[in-house]
PDBQT receptor file of N, H, CA, C and O in Angstrom, charges set to zero:
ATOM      1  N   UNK A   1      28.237   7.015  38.025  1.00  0.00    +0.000 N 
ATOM      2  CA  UNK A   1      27.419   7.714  39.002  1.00  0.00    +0.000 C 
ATOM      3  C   UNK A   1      27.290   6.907  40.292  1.00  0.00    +0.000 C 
ATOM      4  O   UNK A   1      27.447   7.390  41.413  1.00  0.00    +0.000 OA
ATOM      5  N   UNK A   2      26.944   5.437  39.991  1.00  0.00    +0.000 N 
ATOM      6  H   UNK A   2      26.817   5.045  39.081  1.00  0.00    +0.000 HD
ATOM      7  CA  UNK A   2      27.074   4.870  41.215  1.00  0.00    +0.000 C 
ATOM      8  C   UNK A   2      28.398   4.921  42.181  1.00  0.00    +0.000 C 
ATOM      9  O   UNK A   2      28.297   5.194  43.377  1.00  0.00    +0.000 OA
ATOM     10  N   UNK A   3      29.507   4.663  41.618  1.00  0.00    +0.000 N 
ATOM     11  H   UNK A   3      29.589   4.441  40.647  1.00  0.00    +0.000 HD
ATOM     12  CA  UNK A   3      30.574   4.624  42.408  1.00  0.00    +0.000 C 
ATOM     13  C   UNK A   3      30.618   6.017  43.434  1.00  0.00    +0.000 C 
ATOM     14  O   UNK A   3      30.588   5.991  44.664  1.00  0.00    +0.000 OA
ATOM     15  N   UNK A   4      30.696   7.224  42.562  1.00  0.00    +0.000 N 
ATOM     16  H   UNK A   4      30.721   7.246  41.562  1.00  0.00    +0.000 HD
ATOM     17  CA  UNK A   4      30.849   8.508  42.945  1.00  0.00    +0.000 C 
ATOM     18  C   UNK A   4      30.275   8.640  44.885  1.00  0.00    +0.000 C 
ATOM     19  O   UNK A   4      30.802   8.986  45.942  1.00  0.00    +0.000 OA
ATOM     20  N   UNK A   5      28.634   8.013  44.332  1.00  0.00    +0.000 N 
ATOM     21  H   UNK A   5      28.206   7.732  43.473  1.00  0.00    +0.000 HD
ATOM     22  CA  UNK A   5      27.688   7.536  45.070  1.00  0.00    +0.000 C 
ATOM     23  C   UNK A   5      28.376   6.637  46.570  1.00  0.00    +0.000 C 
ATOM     24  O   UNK A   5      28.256   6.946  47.755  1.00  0.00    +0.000 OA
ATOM     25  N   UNK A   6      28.825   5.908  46.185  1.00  0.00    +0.000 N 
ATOM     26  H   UNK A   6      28.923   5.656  45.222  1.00  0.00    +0.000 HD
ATOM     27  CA  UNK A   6      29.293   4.791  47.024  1.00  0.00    +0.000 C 
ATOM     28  C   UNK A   6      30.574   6.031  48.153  1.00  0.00    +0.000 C 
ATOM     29  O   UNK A   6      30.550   6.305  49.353  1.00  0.00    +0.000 OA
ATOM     30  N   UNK A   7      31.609   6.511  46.922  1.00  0.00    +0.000 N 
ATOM     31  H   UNK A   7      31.628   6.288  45.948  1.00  0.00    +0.000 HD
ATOM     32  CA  UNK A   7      32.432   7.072  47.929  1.00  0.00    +0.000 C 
ATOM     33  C   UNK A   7      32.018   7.848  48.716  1.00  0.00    +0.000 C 
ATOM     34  O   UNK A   7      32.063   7.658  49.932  1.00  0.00    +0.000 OA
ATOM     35  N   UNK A   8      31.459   9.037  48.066  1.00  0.00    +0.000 N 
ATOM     36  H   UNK A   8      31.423   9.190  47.079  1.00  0.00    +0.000 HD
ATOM     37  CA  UNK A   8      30.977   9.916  49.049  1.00  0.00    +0.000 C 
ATOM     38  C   UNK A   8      30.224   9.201  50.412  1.00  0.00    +0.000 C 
ATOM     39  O   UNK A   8      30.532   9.320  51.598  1.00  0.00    +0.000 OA
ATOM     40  N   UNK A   9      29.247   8.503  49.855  1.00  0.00    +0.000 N 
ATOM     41  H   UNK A   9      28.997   8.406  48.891  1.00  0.00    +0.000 HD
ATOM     42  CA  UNK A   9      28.838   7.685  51.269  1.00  0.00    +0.000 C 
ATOM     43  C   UNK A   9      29.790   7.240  52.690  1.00  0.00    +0.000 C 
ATOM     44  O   UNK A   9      29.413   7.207  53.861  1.00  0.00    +0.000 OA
ATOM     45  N   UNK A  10      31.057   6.940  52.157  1.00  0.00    +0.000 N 
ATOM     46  H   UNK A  10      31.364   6.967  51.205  1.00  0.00    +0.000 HD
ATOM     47  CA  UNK A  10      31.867   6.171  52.577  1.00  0.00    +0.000 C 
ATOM     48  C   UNK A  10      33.039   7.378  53.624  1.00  0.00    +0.000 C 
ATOM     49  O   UNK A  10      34.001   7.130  54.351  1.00  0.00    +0.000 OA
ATOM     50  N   UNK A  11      32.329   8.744  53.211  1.00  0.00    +0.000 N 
ATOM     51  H   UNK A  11      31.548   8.946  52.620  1.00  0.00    +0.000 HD
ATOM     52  CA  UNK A  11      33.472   9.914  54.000  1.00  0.00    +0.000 C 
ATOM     53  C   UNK A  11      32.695  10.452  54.366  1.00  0.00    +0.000 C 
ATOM     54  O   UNK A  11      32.984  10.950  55.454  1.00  0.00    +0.000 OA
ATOM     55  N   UNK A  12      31.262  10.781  53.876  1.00  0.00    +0.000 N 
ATOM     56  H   UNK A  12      31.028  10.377  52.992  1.00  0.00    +0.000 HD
ATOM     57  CA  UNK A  12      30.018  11.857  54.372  1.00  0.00    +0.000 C 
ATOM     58  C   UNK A  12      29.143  10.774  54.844  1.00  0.00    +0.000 C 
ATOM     59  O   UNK A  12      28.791   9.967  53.984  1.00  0.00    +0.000 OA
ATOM     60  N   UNK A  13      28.707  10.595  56.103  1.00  0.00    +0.000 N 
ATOM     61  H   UNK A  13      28.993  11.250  56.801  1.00  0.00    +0.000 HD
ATOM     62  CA  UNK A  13      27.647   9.844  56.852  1.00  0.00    +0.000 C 
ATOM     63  C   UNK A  13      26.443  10.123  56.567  1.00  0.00    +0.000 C 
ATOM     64  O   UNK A  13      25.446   9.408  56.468  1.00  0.00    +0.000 OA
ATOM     65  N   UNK A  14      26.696  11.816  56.374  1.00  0.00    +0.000 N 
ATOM     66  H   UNK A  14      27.506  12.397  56.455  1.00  0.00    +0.000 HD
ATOM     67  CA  UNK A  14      25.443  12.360  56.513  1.00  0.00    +0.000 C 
ATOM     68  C   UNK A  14      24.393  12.386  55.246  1.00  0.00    +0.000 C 
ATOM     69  O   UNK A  14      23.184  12.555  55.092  1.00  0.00    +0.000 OA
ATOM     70  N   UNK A  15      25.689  12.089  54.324  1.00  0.00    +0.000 N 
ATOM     71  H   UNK A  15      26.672  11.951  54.449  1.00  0.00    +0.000 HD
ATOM     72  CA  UNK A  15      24.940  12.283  52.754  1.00  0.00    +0.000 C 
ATOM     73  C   UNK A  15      24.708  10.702  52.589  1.00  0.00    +0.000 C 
ATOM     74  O   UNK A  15      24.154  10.289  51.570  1.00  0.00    +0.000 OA
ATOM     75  N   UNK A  16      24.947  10.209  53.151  1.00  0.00    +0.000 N 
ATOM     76  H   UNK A  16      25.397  10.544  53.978  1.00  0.00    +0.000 HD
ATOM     77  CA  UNK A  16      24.659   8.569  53.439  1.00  0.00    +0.000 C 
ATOM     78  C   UNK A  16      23.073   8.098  54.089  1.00  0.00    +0.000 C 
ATOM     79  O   UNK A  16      22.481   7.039  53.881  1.00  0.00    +0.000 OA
ATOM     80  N   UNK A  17      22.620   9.303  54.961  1.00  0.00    +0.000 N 
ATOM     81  H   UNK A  17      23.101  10.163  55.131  1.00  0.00    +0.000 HD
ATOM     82  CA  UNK A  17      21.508   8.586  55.494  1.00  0.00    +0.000 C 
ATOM     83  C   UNK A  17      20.669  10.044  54.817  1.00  0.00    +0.000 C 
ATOM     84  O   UNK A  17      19.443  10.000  54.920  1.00  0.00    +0.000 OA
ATOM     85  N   UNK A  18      21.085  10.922  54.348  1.00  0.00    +0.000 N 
ATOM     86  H   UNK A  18      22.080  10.958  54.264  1.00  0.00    +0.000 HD
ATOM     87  CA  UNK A  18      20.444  11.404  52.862  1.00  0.00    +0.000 C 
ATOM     88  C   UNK A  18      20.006  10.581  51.793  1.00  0.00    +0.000 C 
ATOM     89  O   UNK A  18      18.888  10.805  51.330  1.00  0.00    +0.000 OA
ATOM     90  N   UNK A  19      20.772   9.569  51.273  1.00  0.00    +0.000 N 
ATOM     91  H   UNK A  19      21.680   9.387  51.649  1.00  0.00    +0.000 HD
ATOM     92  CA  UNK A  19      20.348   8.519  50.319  1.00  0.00    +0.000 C 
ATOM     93  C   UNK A  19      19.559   8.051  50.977  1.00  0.00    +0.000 C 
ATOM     94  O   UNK A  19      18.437   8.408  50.619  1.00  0.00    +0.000 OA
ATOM     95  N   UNK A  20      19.554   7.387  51.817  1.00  0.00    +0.000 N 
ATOM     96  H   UNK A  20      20.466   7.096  52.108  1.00  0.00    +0.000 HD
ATOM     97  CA  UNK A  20      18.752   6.381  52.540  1.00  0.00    +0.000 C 
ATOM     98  C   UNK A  20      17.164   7.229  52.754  1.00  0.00    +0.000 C 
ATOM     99  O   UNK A  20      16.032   6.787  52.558  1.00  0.00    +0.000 OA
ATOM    100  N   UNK A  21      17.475   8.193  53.089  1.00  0.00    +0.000 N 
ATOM    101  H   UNK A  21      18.395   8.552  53.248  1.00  0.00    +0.000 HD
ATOM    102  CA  UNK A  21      15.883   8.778  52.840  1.00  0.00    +0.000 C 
ATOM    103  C   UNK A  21      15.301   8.783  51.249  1.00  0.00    +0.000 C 
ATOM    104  O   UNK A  21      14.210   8.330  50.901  1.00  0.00    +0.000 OA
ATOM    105  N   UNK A  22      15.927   9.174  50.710  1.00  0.00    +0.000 N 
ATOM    106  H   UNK A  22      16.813   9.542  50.993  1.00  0.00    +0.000 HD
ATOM    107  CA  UNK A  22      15.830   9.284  48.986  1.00  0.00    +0.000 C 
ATOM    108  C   UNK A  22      15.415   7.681  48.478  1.00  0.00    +0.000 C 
ATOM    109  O   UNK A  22      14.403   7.604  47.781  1.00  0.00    +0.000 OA
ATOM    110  N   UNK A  23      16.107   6.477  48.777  1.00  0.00    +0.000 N 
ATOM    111  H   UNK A  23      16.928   6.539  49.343  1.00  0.00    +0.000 HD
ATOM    112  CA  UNK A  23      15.943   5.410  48.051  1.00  0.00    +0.000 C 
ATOM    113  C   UNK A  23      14.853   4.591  49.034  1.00  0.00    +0.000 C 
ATOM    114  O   UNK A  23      14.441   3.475  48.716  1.00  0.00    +0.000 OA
ATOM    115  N   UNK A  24      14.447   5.251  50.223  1.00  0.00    +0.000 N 
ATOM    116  H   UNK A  24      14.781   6.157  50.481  1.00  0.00    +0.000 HD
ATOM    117  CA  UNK A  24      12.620   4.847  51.181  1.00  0.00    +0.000 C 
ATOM    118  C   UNK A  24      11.862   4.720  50.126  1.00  0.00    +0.000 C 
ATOM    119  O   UNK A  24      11.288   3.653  49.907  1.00  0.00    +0.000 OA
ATOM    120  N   UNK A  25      11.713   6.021  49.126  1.00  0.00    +0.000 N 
ATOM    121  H   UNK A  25      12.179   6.888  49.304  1.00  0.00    +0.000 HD
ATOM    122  CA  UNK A  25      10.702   6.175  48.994  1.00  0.00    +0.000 C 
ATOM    123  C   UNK A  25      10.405   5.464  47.329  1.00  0.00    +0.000 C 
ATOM    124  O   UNK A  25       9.331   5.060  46.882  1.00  0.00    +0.000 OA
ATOM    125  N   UNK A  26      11.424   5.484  46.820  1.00  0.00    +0.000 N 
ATOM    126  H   UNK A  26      12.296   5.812  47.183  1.00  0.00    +0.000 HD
ATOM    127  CA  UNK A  26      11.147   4.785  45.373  1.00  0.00    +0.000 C 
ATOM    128  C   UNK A  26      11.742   3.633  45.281  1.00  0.00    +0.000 C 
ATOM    129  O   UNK A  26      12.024   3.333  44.121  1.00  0.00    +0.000 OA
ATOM    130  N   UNK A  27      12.041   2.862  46.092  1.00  0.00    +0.000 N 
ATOM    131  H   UNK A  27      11.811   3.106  47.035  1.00  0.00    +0.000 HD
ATOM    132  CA  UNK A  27      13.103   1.664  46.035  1.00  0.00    +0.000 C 
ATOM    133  C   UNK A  27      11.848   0.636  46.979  1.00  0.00    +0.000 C 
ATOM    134  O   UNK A  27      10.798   0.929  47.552  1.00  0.00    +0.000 OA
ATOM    135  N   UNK A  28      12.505  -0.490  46.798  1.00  0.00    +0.000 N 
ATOM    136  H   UNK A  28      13.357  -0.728  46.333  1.00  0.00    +0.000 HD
ATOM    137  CA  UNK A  28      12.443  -1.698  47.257  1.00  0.00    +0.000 C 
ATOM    138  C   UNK A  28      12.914  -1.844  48.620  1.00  0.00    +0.000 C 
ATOM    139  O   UNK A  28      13.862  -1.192  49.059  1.00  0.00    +0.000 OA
ATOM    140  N   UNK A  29      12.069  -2.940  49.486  1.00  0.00    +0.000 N 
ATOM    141  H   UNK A  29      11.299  -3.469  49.129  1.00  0.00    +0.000 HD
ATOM    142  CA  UNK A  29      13.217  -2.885  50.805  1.00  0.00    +0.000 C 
ATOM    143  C   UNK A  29      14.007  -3.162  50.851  1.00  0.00    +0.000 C 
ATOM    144  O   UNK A  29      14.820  -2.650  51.620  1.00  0.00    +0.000 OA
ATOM    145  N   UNK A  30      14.286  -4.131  50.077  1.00  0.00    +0.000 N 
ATOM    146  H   UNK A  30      13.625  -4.547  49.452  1.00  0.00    +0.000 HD
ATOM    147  CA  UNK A  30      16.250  -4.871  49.997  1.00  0.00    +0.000 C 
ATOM    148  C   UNK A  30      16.791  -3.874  49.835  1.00  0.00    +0.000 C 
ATOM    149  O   UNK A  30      17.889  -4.085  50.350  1.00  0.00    +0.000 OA
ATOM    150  N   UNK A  31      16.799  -2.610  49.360  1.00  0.00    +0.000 N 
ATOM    151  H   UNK A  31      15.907  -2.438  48.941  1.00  0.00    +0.000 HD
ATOM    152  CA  UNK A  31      17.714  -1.356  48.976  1.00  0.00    +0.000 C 
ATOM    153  C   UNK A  31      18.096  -0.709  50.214  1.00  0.00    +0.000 C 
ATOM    154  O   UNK A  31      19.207  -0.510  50.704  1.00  0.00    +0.000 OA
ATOM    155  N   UNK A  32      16.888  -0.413  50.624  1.00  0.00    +0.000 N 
ATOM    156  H   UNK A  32      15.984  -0.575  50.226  1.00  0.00    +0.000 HD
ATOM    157  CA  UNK A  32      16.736   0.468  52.195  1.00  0.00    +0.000 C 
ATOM    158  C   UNK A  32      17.411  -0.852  53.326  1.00  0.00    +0.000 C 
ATOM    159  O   UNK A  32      18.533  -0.544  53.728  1.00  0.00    +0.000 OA
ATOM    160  N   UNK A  33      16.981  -1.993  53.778  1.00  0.00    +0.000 N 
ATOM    161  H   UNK A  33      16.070  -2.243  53.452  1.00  0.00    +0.000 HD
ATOM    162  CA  UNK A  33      17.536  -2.720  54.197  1.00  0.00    +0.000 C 
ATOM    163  C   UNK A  33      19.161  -2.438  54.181  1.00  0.00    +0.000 C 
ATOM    164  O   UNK A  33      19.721  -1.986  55.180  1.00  0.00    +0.000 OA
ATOM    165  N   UNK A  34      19.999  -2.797  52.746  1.00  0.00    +0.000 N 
ATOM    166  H   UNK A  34      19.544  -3.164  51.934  1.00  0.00    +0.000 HD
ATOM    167  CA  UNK A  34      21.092  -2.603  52.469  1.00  0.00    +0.000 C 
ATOM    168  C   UNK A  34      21.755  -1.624  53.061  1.00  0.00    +0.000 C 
ATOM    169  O   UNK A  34      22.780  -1.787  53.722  1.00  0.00    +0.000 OA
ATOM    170  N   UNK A  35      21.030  -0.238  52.786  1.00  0.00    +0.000 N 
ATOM    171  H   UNK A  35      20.197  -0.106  52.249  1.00  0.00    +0.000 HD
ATOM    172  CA  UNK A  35      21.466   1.093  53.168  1.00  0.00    +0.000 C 
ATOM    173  C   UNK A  35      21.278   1.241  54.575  1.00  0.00    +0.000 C 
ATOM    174  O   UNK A  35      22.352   1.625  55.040  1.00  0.00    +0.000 OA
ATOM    175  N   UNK A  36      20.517   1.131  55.370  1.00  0.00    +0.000 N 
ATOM    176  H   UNK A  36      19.645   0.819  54.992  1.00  0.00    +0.000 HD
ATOM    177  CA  UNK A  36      20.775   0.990  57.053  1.00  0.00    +0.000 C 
ATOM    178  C   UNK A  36      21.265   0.528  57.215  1.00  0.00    +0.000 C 
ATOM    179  O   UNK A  36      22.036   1.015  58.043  1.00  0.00    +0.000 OA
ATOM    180  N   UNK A  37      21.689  -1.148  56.750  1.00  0.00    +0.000 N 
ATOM    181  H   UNK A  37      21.064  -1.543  56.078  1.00  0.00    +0.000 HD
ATOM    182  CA  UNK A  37      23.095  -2.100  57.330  1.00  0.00    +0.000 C 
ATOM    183  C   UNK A  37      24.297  -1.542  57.555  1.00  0.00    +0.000 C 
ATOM    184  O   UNK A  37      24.991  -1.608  58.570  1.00  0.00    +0.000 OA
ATOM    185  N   UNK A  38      24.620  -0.636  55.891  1.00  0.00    +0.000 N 
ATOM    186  H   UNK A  38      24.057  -0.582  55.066  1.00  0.00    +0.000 HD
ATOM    187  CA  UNK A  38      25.723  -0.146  55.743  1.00  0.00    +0.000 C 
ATOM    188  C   UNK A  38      26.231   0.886  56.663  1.00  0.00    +0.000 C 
ATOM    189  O   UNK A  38      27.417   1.125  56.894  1.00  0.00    +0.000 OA
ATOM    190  N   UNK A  39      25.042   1.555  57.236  1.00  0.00    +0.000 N 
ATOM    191  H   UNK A  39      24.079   1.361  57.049  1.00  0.00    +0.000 HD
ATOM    192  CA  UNK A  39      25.401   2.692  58.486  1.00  0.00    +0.000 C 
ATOM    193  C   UNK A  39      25.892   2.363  59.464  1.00  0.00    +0.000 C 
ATOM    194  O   UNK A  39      26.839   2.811  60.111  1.00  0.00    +0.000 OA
ATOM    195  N   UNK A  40      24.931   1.171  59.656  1.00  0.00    +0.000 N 
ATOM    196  H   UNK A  40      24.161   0.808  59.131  1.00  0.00    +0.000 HD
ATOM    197  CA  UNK A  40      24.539   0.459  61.102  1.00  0.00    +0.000 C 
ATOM    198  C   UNK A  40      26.486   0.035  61.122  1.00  0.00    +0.000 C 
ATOM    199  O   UNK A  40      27.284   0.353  62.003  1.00  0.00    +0.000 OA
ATOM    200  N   UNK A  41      26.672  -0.482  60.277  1.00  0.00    +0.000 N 
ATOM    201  H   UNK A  41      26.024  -0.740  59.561  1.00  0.00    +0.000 HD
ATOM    202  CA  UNK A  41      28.120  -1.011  60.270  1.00  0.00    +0.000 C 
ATOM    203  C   UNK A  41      29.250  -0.224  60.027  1.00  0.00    +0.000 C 
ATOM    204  O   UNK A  41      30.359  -0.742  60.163  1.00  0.00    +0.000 OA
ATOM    205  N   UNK A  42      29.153   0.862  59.714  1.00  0.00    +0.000 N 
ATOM    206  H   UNK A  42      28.253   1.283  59.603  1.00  0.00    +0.000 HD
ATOM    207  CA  UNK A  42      29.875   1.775  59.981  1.00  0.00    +0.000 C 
ATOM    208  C   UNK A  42      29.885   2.725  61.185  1.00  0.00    +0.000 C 
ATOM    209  O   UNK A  42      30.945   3.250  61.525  1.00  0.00    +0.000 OA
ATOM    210  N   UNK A  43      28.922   2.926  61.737  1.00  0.00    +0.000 N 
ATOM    211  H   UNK A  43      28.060   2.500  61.461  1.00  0.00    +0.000 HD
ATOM    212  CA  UNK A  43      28.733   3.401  62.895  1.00  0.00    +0.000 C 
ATOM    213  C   UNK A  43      29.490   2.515  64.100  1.00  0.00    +0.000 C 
ATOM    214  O   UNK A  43      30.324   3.051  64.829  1.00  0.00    +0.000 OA
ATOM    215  N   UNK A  44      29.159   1.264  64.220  1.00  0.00    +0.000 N 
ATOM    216  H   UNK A  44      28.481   0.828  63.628  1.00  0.00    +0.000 HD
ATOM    217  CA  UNK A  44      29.741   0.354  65.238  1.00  0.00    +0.000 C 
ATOM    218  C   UNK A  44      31.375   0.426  64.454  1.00  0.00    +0.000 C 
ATOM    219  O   UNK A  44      32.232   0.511  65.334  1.00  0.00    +0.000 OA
ATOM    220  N   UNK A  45      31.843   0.414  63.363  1.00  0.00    +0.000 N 
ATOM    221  H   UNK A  45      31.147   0.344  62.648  1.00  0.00    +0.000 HD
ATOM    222  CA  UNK A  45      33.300   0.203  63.276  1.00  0.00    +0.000 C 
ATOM    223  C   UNK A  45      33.577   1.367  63.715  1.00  0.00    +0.000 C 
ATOM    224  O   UNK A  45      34.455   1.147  64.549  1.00  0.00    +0.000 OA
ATOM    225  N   UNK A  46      33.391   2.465  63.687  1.00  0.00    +0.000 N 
ATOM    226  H   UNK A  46      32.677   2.644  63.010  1.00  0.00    +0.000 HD
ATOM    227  CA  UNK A  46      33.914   3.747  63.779  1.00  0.00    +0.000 C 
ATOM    228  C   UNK A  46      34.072   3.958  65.213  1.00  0.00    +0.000 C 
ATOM    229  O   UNK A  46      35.068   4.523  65.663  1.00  0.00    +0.000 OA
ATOM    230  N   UNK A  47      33.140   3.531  65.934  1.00  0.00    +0.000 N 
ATOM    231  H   UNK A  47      32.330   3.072  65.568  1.00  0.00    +0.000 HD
ATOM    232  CA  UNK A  47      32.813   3.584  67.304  1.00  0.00    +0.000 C 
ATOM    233  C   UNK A  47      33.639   2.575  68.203  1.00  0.00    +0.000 C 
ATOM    234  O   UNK A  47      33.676   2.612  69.433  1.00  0.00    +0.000 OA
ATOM    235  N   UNK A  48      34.268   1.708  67.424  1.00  0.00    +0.000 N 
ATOM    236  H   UNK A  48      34.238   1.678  66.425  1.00  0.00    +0.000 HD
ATOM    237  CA  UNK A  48      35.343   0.653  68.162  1.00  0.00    +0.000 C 
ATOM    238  C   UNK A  48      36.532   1.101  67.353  1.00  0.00    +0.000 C 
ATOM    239  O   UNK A  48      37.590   0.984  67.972  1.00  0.00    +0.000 OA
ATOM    240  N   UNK A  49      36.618   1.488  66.369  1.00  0.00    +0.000 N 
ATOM    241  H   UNK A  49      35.759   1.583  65.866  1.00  0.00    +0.000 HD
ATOM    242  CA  UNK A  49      38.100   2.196  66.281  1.00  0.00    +0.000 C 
ATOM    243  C   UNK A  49      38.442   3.764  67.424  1.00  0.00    +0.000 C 
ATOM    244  O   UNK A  49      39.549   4.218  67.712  1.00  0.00    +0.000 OA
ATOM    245  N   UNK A  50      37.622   4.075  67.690  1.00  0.00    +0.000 N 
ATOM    246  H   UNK A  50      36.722   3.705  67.456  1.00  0.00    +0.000 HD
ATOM    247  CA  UNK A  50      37.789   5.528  68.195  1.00  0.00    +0.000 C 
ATOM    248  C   UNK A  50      37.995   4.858  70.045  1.00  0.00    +0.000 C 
ATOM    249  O   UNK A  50      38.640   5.490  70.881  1.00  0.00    +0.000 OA
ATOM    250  N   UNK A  51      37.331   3.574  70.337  1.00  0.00    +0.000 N 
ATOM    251  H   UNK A  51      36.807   3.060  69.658  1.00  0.00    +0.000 HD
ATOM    252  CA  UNK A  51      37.367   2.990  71.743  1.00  0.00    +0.000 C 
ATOM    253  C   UNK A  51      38.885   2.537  71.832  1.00  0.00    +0.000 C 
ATOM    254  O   UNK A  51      39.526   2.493  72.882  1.00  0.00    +0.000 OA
ATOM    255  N   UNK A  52      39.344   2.221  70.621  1.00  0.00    +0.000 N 
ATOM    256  H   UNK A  52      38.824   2.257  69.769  1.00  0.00    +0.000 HD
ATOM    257  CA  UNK A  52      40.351   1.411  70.520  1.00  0.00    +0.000 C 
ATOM    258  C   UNK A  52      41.549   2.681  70.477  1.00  0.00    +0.000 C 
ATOM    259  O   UNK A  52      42.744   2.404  70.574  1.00  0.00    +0.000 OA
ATOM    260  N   UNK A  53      41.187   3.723  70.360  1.00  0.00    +0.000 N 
ATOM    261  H   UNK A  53      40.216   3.948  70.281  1.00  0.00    +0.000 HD
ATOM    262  CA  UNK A  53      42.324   4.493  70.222  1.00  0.00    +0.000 C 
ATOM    263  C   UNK A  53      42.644   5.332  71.509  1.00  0.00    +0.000 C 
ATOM    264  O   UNK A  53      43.684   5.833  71.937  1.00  0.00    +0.000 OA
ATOM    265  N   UNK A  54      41.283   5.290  71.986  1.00  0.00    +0.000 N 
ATOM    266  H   UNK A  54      40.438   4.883  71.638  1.00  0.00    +0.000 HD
ATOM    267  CA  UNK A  54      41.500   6.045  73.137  1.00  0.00    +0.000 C 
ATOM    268  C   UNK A  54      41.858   5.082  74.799  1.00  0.00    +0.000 C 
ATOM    269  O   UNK A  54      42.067   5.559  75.915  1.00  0.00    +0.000 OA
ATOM    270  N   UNK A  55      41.816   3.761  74.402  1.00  0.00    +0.000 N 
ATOM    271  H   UNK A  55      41.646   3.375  73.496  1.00  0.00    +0.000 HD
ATOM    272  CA  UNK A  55      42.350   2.423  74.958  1.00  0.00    +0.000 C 
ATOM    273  C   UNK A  55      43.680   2.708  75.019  1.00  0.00    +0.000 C 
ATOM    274  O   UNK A  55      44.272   2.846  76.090  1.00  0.00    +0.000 OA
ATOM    275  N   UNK A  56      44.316   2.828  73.698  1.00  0.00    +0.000 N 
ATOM    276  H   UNK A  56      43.835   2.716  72.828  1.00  0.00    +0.000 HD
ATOM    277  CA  UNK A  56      45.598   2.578  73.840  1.00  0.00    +0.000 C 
ATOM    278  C   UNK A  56      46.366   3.579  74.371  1.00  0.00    +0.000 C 
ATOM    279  O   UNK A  56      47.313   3.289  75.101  1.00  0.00    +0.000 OA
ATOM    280  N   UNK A  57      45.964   5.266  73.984  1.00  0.00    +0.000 N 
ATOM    281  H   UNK A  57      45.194   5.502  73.390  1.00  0.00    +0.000 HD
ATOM    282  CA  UNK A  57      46.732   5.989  74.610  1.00  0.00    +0.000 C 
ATOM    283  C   UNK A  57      46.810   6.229  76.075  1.00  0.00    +0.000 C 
ATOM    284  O   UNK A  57      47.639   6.857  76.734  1.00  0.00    +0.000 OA
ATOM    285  N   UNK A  58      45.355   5.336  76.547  1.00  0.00    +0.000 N 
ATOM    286  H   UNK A  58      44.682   4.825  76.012  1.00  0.00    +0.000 HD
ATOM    287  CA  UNK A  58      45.590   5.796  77.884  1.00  0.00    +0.000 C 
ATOM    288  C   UNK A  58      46.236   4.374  78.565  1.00  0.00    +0.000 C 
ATOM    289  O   UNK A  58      46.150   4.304  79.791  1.00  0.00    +0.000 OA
ATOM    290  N   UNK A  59      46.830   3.321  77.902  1.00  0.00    +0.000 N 
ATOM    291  H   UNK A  59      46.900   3.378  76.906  1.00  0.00    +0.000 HD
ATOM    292  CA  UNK A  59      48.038   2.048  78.509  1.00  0.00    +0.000 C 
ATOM    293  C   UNK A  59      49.272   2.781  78.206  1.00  0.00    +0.000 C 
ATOM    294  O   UNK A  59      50.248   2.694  78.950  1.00  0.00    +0.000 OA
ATOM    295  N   UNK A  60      49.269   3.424  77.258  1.00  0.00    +0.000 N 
ATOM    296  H   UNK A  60      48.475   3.496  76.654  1.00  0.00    +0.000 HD
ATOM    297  CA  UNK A  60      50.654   4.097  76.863  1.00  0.00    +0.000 C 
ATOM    298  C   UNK A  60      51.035   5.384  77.737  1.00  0.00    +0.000 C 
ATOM    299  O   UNK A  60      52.220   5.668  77.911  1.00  0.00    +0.000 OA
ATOM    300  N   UNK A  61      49.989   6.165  78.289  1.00  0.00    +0.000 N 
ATOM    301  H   UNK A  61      49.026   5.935  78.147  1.00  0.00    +0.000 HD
ATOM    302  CA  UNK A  61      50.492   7.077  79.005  1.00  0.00    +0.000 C 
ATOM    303  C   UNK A  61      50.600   6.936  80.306  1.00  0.00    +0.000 C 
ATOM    304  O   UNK A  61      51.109   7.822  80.993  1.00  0.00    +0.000 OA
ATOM    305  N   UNK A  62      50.010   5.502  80.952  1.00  0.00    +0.000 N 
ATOM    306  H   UNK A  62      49.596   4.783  80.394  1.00  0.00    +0.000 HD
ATOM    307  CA  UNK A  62      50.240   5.426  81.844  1.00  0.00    +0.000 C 
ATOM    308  C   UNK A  62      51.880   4.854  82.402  1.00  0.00    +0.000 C 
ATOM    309  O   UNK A  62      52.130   4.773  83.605  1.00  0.00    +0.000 OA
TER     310      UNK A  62
């Protein structure tokens, strides 16, 4: 169940900060901590791969 957990997180953002509301309220902060990091860090990678792509096509088309 956990893994399942993990992937989906890992393709759905949204069901990602769904958990993260879900494990506020019965969890510990190290959990919630964990679970914002993991956004927080996917958000900035996603956001420099997508800078990085739109970098390159526009050296290449020029």
């Amino acid at each position: 169940m956990n893994q399942f957990i993990h992937v989906k997180s890992l393709y759905f953002p949204s069901f990602c900060i769904f958990l993260q509301f879900l494990l506020s309220e019965g969890s510990n902060g190290v959990v919630h901590l964990l679970v914002v990091w993991r956004i927080t860090k996917m958000t900035i990678a996603f956001q420099s791969a997508v800078f990085a792509l739109i970098a390159t096509s526009l050296i290449l088309l020029n």
